[in-house]
C-alpha positions as CSV (number, residue, x, y, z in Angstrom):
1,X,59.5,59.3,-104.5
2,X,60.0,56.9,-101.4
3,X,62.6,59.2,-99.7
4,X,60.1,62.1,-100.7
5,X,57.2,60.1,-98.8
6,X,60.0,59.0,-96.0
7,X,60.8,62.7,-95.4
8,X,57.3,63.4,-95.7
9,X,56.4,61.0,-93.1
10,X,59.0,62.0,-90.7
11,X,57.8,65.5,-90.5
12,X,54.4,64.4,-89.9
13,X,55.4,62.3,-86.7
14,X,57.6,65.1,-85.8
15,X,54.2,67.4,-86.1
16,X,52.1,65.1,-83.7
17,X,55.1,64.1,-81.3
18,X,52.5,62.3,-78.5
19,X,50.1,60.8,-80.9
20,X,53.4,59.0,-82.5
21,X,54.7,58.4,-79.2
22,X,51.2,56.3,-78.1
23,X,51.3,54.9,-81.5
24,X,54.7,53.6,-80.9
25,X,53.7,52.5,-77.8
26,X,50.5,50.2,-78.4
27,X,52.7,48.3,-81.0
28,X,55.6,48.1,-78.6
29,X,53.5,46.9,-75.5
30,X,51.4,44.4,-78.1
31,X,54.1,43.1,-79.9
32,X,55.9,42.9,-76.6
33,X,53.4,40.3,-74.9
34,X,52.6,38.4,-77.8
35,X,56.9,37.9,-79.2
36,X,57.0,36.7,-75.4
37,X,55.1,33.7,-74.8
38,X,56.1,33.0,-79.2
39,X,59.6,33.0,-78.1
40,X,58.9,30.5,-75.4
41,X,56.9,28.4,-77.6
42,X,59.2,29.0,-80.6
43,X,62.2,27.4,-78.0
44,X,59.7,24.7,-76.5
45,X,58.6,23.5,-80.2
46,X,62.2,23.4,-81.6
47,X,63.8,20.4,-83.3
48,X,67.5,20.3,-82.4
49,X,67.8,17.5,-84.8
50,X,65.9,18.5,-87.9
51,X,69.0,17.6,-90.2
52,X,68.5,14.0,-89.3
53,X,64.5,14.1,-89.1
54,X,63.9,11.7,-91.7
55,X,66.8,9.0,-90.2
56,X,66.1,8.7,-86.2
57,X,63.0,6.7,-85.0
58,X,62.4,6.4,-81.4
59,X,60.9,2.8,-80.6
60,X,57.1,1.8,-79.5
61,X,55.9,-1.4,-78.5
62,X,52.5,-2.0,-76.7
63,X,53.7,-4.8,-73.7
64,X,50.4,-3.1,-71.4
65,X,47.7,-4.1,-69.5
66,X,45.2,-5.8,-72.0
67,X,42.4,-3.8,-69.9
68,X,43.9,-0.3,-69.4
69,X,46.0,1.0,-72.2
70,X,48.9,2.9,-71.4
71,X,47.6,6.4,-72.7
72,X,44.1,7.0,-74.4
73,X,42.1,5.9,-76.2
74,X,44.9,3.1,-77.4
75,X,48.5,4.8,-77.1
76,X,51.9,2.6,-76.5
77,X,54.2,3.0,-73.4
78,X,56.8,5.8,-74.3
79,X,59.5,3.4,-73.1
80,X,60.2,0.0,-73.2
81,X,61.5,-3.2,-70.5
82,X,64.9,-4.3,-70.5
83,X,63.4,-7.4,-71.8
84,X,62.2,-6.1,-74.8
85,X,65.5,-3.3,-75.2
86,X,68.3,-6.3,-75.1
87,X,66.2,-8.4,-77.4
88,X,65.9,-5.4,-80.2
89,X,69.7,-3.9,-79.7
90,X,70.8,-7.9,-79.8
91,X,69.1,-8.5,-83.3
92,X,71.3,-5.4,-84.8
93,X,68.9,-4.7,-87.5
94,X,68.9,-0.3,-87.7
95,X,72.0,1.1,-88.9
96,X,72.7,2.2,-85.5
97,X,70.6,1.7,-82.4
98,X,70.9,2.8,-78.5
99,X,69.2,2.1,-75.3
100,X,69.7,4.3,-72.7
101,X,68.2,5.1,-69.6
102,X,68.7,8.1,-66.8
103,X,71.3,7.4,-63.7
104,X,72.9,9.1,-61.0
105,X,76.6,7.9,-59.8
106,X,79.0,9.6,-56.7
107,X,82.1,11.0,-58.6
108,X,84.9,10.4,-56.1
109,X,87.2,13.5,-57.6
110,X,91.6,13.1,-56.7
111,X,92.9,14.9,-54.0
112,X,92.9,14.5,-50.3
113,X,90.7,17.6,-49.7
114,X,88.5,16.9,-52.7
115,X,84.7,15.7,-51.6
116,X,82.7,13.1,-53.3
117,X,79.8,14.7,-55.6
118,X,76.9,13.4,-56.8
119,X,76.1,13.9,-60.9
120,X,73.3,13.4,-63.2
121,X,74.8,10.4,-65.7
122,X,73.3,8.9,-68.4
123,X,73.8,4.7,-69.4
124,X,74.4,4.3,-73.2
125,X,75.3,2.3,-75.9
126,X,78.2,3.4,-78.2
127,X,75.8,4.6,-81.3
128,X,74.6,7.2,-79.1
129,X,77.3,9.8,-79.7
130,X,77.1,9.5,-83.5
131,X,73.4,9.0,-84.0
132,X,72.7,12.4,-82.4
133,X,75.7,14.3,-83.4
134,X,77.4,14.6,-79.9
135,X,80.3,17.4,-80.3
136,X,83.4,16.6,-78.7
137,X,86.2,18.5,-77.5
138,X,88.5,16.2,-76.5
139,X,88.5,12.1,-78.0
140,X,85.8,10.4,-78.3
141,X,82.8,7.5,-77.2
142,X,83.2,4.5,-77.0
143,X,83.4,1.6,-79.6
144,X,80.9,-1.0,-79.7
145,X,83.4,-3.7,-78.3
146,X,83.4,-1.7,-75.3
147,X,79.8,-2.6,-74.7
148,X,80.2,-5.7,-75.6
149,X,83.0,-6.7,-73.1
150,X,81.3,-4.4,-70.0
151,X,84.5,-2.0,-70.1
152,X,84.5,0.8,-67.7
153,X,85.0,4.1,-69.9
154,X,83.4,7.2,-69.6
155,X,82.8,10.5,-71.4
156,X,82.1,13.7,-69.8
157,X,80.7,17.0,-70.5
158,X,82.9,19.7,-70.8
159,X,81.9,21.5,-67.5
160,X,82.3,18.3,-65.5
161,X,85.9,18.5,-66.9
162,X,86.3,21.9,-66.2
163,X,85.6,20.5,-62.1
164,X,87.6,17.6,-62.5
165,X,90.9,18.3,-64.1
166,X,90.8,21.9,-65.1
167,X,89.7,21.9,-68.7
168,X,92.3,19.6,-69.3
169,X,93.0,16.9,-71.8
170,X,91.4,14.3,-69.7
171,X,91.1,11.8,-72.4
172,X,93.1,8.2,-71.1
173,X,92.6,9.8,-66.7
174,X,91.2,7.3,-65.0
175,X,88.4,8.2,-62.6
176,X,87.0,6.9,-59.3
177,X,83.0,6.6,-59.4
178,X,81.3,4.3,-56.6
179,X,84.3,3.0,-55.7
180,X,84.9,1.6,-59.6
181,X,87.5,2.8,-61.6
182,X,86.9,4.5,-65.1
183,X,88.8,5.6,-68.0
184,X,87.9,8.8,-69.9
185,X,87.2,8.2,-73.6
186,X,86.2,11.8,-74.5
187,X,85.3,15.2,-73.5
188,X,81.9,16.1,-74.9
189,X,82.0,20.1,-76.1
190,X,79.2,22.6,-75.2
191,X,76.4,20.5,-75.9
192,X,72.6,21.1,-75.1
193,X,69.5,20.8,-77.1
194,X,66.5,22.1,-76.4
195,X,64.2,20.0,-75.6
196,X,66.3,17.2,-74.6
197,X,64.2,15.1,-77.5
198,X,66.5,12.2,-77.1
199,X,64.8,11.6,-73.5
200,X,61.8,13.7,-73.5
201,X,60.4,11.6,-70.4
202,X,62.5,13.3,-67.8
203,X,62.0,16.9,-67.8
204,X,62.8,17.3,-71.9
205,X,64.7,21.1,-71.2
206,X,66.6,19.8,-68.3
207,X,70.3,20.2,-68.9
208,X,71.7,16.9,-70.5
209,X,73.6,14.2,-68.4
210,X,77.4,15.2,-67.1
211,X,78.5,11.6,-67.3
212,X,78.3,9.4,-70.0
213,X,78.7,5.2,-69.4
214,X,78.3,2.0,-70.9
215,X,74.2,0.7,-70.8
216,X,75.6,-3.1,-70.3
217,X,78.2,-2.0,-67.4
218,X,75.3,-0.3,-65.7
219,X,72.6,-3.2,-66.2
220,X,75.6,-5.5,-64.5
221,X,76.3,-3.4,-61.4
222,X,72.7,-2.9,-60.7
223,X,73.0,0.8,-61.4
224,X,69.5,2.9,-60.0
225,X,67.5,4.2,-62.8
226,X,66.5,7.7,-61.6
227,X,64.2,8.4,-64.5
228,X,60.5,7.4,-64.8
229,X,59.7,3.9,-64.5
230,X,56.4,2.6,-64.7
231,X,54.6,-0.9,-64.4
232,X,51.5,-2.7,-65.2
233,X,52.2,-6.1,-63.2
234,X,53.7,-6.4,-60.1
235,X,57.4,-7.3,-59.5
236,X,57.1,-10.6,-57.4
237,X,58.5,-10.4,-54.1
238,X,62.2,-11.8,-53.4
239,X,63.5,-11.9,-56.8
240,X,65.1,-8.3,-56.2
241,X,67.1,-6.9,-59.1
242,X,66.9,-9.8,-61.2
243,X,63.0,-9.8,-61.2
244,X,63.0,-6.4,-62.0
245,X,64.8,-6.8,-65.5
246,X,62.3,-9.8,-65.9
247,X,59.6,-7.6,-65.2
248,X,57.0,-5.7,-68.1
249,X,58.6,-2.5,-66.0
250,X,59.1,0.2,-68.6
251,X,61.9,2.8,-68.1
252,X,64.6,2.7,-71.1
253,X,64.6,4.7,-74.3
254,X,65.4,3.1,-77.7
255,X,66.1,4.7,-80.6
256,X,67.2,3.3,-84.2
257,X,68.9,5.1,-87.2
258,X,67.6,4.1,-90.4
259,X,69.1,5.7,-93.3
260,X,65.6,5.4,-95.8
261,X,62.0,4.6,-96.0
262,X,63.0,1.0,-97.3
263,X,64.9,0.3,-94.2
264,X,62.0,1.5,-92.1
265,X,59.5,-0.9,-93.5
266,X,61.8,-3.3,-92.7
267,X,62.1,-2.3,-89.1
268,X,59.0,-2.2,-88.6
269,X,57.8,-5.7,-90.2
270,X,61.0,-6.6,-88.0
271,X,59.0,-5.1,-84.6
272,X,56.0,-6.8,-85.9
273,X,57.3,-10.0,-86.1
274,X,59.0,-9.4,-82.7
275,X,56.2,-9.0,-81.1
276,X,54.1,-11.7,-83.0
277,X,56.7,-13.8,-81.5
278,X,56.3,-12.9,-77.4
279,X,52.6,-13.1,-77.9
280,X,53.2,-16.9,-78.4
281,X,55.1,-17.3,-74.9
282,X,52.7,-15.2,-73.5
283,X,53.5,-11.7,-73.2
284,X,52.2,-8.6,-75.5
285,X,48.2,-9.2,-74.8
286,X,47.5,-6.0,-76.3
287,X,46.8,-5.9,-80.0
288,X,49.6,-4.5,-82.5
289,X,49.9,-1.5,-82.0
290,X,54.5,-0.6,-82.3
291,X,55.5,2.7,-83.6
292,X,58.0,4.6,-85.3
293,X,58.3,8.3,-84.8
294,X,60.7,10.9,-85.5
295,X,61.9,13.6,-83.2
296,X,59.2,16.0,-84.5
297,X,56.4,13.5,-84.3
298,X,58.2,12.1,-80.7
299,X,57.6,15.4,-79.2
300,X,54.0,16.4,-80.7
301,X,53.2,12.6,-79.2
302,X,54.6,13.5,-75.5
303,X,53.3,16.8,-75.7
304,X,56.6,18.6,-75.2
305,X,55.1,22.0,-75.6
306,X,52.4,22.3,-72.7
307,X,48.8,23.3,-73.7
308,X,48.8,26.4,-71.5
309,X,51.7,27.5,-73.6
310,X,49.0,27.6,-76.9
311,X,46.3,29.1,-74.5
312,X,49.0,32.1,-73.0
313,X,50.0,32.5,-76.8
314,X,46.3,33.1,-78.3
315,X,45.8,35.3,-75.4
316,X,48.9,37.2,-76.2
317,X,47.8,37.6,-79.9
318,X,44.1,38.6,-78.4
319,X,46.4,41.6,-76.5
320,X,48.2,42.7,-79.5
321,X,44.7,43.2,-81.5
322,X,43.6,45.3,-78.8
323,X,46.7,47.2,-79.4
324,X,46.1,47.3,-83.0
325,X,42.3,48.7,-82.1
326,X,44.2,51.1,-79.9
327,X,46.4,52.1,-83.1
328,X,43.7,52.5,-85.2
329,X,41.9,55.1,-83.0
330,X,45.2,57.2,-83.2
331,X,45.8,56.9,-86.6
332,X,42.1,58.5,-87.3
333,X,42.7,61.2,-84.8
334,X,46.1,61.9,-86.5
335,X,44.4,61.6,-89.8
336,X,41.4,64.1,-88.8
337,X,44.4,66.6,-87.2
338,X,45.8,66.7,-91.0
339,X,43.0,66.8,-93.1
340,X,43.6,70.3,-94.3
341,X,47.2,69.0,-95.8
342,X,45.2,66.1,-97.2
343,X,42.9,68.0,-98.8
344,X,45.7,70.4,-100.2
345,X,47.4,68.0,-101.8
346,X,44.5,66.9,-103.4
347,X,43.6,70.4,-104.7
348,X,47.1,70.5,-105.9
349,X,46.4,67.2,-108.2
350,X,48.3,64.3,-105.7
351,X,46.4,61.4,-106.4
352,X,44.6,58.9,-104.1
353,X,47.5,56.4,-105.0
354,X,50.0,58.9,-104.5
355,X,48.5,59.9,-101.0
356,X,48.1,55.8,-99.7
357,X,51.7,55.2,-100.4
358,X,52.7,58.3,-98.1
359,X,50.6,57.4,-95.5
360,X,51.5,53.7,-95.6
361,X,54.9,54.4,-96.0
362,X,54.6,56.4,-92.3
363,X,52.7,54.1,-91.1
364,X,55.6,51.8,-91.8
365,X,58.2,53.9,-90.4
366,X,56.0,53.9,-86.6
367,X,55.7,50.3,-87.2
368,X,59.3,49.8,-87.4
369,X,59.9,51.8,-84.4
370,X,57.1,49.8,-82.6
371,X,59.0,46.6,-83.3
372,X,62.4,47.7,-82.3
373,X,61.0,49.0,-79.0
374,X,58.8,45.6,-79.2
375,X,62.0,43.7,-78.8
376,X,63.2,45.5,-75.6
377,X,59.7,45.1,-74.0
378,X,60.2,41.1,-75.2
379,X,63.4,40.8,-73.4
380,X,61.7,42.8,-69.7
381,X,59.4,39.9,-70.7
382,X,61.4,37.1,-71.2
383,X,63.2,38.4,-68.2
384,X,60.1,38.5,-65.7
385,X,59.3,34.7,-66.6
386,X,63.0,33.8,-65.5
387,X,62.8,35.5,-62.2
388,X,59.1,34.4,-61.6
389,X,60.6,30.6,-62.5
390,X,63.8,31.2,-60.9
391,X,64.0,27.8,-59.0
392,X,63.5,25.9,-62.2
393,X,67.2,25.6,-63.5
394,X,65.7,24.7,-67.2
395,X,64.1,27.8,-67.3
396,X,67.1,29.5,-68.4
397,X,66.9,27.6,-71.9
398,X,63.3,28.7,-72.6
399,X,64.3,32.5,-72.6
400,X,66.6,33.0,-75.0
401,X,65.8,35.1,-78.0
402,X,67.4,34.0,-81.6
403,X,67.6,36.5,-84.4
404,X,64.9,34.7,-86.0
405,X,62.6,35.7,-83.2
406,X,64.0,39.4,-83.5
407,X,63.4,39.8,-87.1
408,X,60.0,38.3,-86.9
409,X,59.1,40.9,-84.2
410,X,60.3,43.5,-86.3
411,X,58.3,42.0,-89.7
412,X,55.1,41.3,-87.3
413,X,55.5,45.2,-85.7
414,X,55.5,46.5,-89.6
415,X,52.8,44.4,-90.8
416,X,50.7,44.5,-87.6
417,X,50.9,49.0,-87.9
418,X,50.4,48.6,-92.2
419,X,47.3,46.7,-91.6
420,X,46.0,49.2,-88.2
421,X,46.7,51.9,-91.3
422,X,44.4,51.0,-93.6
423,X,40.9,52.4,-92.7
424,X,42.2,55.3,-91.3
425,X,44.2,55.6,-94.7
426,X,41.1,54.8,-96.8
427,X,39.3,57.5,-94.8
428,X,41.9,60.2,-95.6
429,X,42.0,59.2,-99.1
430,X,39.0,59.7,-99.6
431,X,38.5,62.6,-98.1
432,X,36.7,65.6,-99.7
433,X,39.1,68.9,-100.4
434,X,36.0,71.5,-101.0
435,X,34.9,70.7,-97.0
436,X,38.0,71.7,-95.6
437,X,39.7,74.0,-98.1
438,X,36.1,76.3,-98.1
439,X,36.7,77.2,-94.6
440,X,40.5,78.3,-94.9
């Protein structure tokens, strides 16, 4: 019977060529707007990570103002000093920890005709690489010892590469940068989650660092942190650099790997007693108040997915009911245009089961179409916020459309047209056959 009702509901769309067409339409346009501003969201909301959810923590202590919190009504700073980041990495307690912070160094490329460039780099500890499953196309990071004895290595993405010696093996090439030399460790392989939840401080769907160096070879040559930094006291004047790392300044990201619950509690009665320990010499004036969140609960913290987006998404889903209204209107129309069939098949003994299931099953069939055409209007869409935020270079990574978000246009087209069907259905169910079949 289902390629009966099928053919059956093919003929009738064929019979009412522009109602179907409008149909179509409503649902395409409505489904359009709101797969939009979900796909955005869907990319903005992401967890590049999720495998290792329940292992990374990123680090919270409270070292604020005892009179102005950091963020209201009592939230920690979302970084931490370099006080507080050499004490914690020093103690070794996680199963792997990094520090990191956000830098920007003058590649000085070989070649007598070859210009100095600037690059985005990022300062790290030798954990980072494996704690957040850094792909590699060439080598490797660094070993711990490396931090340890302040050697100048490097790893580099696989476009900087690209610029720098071709796509080449680069691994053991030695590298000018500020006048230093550096040997490459690794080549890092495509590698680019969205958000950036590692760092989600500075710009969290920026494109991720092109150079990769040692956190303690930066800290000694009084590398520039380019990232947010943010203070509560002020740095007294003359002590320069040095006061600065002294300082309650907070600007590096730490995050520990802790491979169960158990080891958890134990970092945390470890921060705890950290911090119990610099109230006594003075510092932490706040009460307790560390943290340890995951990448999901680090980004719902910071906010990563704008409030405008949730506000642009519930008036895209307002759209597609008006759509669905739209639907419904057509739907009776088309349903008041074949009443005399209805009725027929009724006076020849089709039952108002029998007649649902055709009806549903064509208003399936427009649904489907609706979603397919949805997607195409998703993509003009997707399209338009890319050229309207064309000077934004992140931009690019909130646009892209996974089959996930196809599929669920497709199942959201079907469902959204099955449940515009049902009045108009229920109406030409139950319609009478003696009113219409009298006047034939």
């Amino acid at each position: 019977m289902f390629r009966y009702y099928l053919k059956l509901g093919t003929l009738s769309i064929r019979a009412n060529p522009i109602l179907s067409a409008l149909m179509v339409a409503a649902i395409a346009i409505g489904i359009g707007a709101c797969m939009t501003i979900m796909t955005v969201r869907h990319v903005m909301s992401g967890n590049p990570i999720e495998h290792k959810n329940d292992q990374l923590y990123h680090v919270q202590v409270d070292n604020w103002n005892p009179d102005d919190p950091y963020d209201d009504p009592d939230g920690a700073p979302v970084q931490v000093t370099y006080l507080d980041a050499k004490a914690l990495f020093d103690a070794g307690r996680a199963f792997r920890q990094t520090t990191s912070f956000k830098t920007s160094r003058v590649i000085q490329p070989e070649g007598a005709d070859a210009r100095p460039f600037q690059e985005e780099s990022r300062a790290t500890t030798a954990d980072f690489f494996t704690m957040f499953d850094v792909p590699f196309l060439y080598g490797s990071g660094w070993d711990r010892s490396a931090d340890e004895t302040l050697e100048h290595v490097i790893v580099l993405s696989r476009e900087l590469n690209e610029k720098l010696f071709g796509g080449e093996n680069s691994v053991g090439r030695t590298l000018m940068i500020n006048d230093e030399s550096f040997r490459v460790t690794g080549v890092v392989d495509t590698w680019n989650p969205v958000p950036k939840y590692y760092d989600v401080n500075n710009n969290p769907f920026e494109d991720p660092a092109q150079l990769f160096l040692p956190f303690s070879v930066a800290i000694a040559g009084n590398y520039d942190n380019s990232g947010n930094t943010s203070c509560w006291k002020p740095i007294p004047d003359g002590t320069g650099r040095e006061g600065f790392l002294a300082s309650e300044c907070i600007w590096i990201q730490m995050w520990v790997e802790l491979q169960n619950e158990s080891a958890k509690q134990d970092y945390m009665t470890f921060l705890d007693a950290y911090v119990e320990e610099q109230k006594l010499i003075g510092r932490f004036p706040r009460p307790l108040n560390n943290h340890l969140r995951n990448p999901d609960e680090w980004m719902r913290y910071n906010e990563v997915v704008d409030d405008d987006v949730d506000v642009l998404l519930g008036l895209a889903v307002l759209f597609l009911v008006v759509c669905l209204l739209n639907t419904i209107g057509l739907l009776l129309a088309k349903a008041m245009r074949s009443a005399k069939n209805t009725s027929l098949r009724r006076a020849l003994g089709a039952s108002k089961a029998e007649l649902f299931k055709q009806h549903v099953i064509e208003a399936g069939m427009i649904g489907v179409a609706g979603g397919l055409f949805g997607i195409v209007m998703t993509w003009f869409g997707l399209r338009g916020i890319e050229n309207l935020y064309a000077d934004y270079d992140f931009i690019q990574h909130l646009v892209r459309m996974d089959w996930s978000m196809v599929m669920l246009a497709v199942a959201l087209a079907v469902v959204s047209a099955l449940g515009a069907a049902l009045y108009p259905t229920w109406r030409t169910c139950n319609i009478t056959p003696a009113s219409y079949l009298r006047l034939q």
